[in-house]
LOLOSE-578559 format. One record per atom (N, C-alpha, C): chain; atom name; residue number from 1; residue in three letters; x, y, z. Coordinates in nm, 2 decimals, always signed. Example, Ala and Ser with C-alpha at 12.3 -4.5 7.8 and 13.67 -1.06 7.14 Angstrom:
BEGIN
['A'; 'N'; 1; 'Ala'; [+1.32; -0.57; +0.78]]
['A'; 'CA'; 1; 'Ala'; [+1.23; -0.45; +0.78]]
['A'; 'C'; 1; 'Ala'; [+1.32; -0.33; +0.78]]
['A'; 'N'; 2; 'Ser'; [+1.28; -0.22; +0.71]]
['A'; 'CA'; 2; 'Ser'; [+1.37; -0.11; +0.71]]
['A'; 'C'; 2; 'Ser'; [+1.29; +0.00; +0.79]]
***
This chain:
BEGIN
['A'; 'N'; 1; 'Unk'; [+4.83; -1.32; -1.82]]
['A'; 'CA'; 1; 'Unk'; [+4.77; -1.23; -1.73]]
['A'; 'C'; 1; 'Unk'; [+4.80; -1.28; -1.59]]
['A'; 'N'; 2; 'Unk'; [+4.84; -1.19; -1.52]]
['A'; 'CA'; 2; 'Unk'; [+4.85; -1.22; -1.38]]
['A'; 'C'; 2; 'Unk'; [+4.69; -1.20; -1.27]]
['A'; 'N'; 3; 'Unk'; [+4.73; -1.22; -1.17]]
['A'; 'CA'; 3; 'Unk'; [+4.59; -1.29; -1.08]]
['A'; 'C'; 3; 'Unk'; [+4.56; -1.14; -1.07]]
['A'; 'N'; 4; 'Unk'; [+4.66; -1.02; -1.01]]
['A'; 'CA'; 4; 'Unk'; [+4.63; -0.87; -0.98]]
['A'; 'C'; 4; 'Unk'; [+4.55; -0.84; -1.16]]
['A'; 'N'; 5; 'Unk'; [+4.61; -0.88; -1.24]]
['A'; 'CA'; 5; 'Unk'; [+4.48; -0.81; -1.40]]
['A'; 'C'; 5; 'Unk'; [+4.36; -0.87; -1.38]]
['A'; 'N'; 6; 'Unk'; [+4.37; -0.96; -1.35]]
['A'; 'CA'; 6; 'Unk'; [+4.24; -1.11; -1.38]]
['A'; 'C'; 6; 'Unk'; [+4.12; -1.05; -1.26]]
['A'; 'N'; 7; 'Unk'; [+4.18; -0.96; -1.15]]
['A'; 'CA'; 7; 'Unk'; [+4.09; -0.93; -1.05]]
['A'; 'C'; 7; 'Unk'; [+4.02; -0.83; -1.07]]
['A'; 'N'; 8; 'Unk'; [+4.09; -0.72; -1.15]]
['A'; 'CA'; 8; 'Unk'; [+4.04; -0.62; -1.20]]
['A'; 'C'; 8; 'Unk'; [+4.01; -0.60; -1.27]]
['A'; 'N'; 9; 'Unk'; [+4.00; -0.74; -1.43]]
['A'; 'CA'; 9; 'Unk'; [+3.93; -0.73; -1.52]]
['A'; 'C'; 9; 'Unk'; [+3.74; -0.79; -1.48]]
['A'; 'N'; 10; 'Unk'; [+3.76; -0.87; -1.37]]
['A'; 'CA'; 10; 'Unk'; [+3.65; -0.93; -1.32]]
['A'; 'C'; 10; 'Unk'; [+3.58; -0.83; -1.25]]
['A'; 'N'; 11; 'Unk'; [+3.62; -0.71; -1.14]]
['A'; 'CA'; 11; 'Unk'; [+3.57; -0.65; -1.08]]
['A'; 'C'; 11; 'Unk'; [+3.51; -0.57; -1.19]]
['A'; 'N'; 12; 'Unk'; [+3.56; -0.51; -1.30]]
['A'; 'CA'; 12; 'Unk'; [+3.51; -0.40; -1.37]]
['A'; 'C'; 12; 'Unk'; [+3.39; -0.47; -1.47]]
['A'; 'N'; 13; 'Unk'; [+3.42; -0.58; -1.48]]
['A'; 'CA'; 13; 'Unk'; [+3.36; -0.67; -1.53]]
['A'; 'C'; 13; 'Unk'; [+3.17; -0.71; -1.44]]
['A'; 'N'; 14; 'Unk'; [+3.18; -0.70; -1.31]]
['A'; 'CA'; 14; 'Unk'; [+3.09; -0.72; -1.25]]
['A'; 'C'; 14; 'Unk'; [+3.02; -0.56; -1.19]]
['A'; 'N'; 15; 'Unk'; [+3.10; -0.44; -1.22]]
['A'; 'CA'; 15; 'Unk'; [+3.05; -0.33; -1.20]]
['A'; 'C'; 15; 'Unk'; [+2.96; -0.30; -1.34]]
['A'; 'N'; 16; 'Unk'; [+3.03; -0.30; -1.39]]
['A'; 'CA'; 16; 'Unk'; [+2.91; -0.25; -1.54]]
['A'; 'C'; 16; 'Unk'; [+2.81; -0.39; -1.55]]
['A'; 'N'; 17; 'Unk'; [+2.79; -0.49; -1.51]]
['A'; 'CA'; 17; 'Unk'; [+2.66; -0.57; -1.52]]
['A'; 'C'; 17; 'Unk'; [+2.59; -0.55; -1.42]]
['A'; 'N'; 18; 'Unk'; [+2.63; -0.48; -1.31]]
['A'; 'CA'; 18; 'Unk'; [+2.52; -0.43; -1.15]]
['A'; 'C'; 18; 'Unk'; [+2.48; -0.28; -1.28]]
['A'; 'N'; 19; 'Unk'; [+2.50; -0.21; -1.34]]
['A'; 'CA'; 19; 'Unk'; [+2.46; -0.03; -1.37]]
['A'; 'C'; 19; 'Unk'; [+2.35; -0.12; -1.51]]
['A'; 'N'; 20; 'Unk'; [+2.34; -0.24; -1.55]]
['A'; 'CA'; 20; 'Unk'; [+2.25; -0.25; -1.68]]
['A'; 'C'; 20; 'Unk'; [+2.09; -0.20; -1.62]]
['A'; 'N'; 21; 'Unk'; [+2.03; -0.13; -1.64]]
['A'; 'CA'; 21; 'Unk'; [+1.91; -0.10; -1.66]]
['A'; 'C'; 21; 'Unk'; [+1.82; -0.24; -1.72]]
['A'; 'N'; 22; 'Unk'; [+1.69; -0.26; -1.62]]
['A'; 'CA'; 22; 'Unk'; [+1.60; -0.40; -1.64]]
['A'; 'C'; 22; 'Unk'; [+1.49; -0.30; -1.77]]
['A'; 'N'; 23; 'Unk'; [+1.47; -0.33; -1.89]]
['A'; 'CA'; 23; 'Unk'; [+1.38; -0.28; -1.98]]
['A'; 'C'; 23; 'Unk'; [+1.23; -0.28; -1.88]]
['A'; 'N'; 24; 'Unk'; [+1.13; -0.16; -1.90]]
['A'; 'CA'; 24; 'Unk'; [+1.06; -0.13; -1.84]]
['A'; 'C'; 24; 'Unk'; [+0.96; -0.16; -1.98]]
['A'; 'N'; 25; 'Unk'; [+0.85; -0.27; -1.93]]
['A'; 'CA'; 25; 'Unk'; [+0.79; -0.26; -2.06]]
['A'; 'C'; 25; 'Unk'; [+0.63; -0.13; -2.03]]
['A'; 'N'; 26; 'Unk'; [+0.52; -0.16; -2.15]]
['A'; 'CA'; 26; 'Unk'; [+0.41; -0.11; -2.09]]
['A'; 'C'; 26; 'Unk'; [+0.33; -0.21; -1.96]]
['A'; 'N'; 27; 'Unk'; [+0.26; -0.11; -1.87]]
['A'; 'CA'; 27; 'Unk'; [+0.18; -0.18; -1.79]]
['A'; 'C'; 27; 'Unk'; [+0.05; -0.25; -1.86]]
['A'; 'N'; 28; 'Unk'; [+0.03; -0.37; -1.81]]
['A'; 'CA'; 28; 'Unk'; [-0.08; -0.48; -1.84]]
['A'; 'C'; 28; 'Unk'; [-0.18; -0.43; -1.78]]
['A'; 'N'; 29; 'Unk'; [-0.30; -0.42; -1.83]]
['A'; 'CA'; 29; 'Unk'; [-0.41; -0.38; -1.81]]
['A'; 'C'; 29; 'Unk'; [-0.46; -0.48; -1.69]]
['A'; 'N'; 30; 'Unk'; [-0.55; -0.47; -1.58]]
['A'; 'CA'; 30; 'Unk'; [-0.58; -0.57; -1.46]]
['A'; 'C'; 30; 'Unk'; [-0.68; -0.67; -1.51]]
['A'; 'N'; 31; 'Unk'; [-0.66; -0.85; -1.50]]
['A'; 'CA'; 31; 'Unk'; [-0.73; -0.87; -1.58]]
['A'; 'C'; 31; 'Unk'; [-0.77; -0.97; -1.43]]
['A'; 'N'; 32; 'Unk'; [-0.81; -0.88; -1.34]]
['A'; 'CA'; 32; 'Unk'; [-0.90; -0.99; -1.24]]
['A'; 'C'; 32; 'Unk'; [-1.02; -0.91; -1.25]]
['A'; 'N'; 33; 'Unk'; [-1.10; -0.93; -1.14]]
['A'; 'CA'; 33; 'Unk'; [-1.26; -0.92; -1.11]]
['A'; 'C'; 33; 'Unk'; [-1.24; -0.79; -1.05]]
['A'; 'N'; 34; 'Unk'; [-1.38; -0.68; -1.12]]
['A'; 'CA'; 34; 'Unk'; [-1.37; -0.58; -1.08]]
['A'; 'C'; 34; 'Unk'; [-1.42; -0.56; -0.90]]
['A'; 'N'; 35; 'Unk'; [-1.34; -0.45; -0.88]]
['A'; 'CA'; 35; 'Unk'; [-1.36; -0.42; -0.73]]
['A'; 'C'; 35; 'Unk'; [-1.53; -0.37; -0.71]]
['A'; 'N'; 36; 'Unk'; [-1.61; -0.40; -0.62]]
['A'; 'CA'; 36; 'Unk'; [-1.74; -0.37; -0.61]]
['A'; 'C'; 36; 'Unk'; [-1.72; -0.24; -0.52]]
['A'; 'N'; 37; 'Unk'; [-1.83; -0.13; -0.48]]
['A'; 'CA'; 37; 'Unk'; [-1.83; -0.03; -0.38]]
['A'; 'C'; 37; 'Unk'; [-1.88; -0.09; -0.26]]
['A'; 'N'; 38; 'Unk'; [-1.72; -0.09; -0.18]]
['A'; 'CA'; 38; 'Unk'; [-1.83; -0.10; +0.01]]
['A'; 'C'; 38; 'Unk'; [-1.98; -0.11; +0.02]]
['A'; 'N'; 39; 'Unk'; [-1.99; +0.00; -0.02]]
['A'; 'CA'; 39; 'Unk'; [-2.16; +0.03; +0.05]]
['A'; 'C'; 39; 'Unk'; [-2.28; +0.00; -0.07]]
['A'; 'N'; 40; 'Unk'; [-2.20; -0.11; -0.16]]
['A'; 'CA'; 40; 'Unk'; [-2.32; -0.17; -0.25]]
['A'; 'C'; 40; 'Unk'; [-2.38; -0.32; -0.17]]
['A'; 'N'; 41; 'Unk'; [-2.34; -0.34; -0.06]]
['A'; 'CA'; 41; 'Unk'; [-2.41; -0.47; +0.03]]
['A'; 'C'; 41; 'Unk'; [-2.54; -0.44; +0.04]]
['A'; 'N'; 42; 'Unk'; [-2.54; -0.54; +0.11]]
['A'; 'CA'; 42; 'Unk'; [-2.67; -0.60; +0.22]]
['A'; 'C'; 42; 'Unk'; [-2.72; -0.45; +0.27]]
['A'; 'N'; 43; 'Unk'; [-2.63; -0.45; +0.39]]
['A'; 'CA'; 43; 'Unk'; [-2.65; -0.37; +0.46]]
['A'; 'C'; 43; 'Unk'; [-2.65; -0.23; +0.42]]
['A'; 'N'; 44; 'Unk'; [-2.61; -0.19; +0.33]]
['A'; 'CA'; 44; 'Unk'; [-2.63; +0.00; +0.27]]
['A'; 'C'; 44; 'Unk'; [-2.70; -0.01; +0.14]]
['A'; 'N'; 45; 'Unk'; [-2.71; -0.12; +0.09]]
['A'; 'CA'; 45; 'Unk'; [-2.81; -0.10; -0.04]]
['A'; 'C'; 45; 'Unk'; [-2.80; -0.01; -0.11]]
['A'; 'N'; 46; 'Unk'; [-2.65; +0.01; -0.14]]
['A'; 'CA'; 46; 'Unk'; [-2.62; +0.14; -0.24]]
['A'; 'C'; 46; 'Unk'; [-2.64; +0.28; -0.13]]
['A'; 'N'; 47; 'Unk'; [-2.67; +0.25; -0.06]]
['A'; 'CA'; 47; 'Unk'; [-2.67; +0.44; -0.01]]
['A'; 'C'; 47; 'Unk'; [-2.54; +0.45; +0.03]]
['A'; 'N'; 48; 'Unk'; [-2.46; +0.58; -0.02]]
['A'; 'CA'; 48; 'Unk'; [-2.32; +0.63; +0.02]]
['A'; 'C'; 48; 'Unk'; [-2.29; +0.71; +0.17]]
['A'; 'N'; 49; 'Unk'; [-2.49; +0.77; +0.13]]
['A'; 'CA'; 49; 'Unk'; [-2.45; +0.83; +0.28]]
['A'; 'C'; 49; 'Unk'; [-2.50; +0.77; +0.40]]
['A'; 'N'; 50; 'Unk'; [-2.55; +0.69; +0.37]]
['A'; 'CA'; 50; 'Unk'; [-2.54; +0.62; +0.50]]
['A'; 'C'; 50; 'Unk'; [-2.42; +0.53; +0.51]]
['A'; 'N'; 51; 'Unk'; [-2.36; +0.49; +0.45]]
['A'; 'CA'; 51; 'Unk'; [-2.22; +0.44; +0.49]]
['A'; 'C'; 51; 'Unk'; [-2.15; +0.53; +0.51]]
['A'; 'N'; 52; 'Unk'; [-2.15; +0.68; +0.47]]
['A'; 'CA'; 52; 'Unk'; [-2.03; +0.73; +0.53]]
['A'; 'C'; 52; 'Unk'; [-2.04; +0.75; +0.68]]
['A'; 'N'; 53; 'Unk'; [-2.17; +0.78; +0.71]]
['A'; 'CA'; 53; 'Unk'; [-2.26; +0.79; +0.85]]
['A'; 'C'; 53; 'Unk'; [-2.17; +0.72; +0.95]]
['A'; 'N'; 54; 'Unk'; [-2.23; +0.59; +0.92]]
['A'; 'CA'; 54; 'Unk'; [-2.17; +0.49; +0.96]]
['A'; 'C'; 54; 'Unk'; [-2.02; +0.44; +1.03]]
['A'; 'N'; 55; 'Unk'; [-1.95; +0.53; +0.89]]
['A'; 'CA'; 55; 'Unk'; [-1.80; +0.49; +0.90]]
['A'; 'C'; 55; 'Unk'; [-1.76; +0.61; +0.99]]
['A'; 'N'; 56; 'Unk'; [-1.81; +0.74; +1.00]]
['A'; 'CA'; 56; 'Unk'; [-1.77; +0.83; +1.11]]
['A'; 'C'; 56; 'Unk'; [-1.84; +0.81; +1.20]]
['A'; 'N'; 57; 'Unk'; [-1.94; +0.72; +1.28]]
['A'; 'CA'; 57; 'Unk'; [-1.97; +0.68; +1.37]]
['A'; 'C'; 57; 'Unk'; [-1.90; +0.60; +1.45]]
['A'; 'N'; 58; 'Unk'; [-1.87; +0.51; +1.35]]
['A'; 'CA'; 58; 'Unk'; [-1.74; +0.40; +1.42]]
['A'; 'C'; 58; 'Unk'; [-1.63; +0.48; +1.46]]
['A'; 'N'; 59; 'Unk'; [-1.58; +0.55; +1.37]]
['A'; 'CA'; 59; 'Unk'; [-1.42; +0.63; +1.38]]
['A'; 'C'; 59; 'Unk'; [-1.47; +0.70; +1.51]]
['A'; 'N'; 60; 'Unk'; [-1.60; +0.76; +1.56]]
['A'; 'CA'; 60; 'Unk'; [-1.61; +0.85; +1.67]]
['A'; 'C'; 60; 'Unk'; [-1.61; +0.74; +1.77]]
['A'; 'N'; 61; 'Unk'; [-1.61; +0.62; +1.77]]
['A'; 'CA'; 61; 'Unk'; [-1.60; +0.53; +1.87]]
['A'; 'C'; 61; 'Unk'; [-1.46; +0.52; +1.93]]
['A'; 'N'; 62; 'Unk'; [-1.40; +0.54; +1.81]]
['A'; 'CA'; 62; 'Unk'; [-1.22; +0.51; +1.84]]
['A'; 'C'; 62; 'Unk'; [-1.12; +0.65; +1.94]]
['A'; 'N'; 63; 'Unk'; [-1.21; +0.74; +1.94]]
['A'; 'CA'; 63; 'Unk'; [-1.14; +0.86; +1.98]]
['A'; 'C'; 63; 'Unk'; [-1.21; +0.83; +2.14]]
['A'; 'N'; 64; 'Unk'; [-1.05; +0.87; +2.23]]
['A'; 'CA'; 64; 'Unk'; [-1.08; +0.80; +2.40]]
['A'; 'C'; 64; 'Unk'; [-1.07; +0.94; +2.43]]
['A'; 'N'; 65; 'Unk'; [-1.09; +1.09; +2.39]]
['A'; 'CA'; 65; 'Unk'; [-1.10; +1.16; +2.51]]
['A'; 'C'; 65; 'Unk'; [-1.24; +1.17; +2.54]]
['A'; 'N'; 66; 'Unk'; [-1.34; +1.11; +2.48]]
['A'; 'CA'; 66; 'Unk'; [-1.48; +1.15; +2.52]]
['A'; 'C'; 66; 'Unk'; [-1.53; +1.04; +2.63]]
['A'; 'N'; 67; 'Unk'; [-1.44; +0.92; +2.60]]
['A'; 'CA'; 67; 'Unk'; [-1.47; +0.81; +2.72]]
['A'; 'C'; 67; 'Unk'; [-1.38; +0.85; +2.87]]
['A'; 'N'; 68; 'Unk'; [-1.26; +0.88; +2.83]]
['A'; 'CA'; 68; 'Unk'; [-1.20; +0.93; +2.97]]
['A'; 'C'; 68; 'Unk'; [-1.25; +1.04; +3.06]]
['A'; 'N'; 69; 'Unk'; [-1.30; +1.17; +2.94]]
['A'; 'CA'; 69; 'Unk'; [-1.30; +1.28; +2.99]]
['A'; 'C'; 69; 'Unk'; [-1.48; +1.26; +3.03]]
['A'; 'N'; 70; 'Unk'; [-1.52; +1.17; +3.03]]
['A'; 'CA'; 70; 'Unk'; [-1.69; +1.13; +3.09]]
['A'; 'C'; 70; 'Unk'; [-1.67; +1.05; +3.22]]
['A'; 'N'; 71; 'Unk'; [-1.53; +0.96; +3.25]]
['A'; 'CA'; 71; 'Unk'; [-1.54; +0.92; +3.34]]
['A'; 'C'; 71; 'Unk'; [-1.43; +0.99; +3.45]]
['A'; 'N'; 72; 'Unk'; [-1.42; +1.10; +3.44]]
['A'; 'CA'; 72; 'Unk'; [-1.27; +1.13; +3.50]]
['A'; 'C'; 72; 'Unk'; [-1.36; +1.18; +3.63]]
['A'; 'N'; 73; 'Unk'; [-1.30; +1.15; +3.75]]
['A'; 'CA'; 73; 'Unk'; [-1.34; +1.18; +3.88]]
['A'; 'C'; 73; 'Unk'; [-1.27; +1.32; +3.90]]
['A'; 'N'; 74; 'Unk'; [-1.30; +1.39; +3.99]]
['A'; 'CA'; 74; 'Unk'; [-1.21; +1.49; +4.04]]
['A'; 'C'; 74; 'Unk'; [-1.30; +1.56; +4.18]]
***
């Protein structure tokens, strides 16, 4: 075999091992610590609606046209 076969037997050779498919097995069940609910703390004691209260209160903190448009001179 010459080096021009030997390059093409290698190339073709390295194309069909990049196309093999990795076996997909089943997914493993999560075997850490279950996730608790936010608003089972201290501070909400289980009430949902007061944390959601809460969380749209903050979020209304984040919105700046009520702070600009309270300070805008004209």
């Amino acid at each position: 075999m010459n080096n021009k076969t030997m390059l093409v037997v290698l190339a073709a050779a390295f194309a069909l091992a990049a196309c093999h498919e990795i076996p997909q097995d089943k997914a493993k069940p999560y075997a850490g610590k279950e996730d608790v609910q936010p608003y089972a703390g201290d501070l909400f004691k289980g009430d949902k609606q007061k944390f959601e209260q809460a969380l749209a209160e903050r979020a209304g903190h984040e919105n700046e046209y009520p702070r600009i448009a309270g300070n805008a001179q004209q």
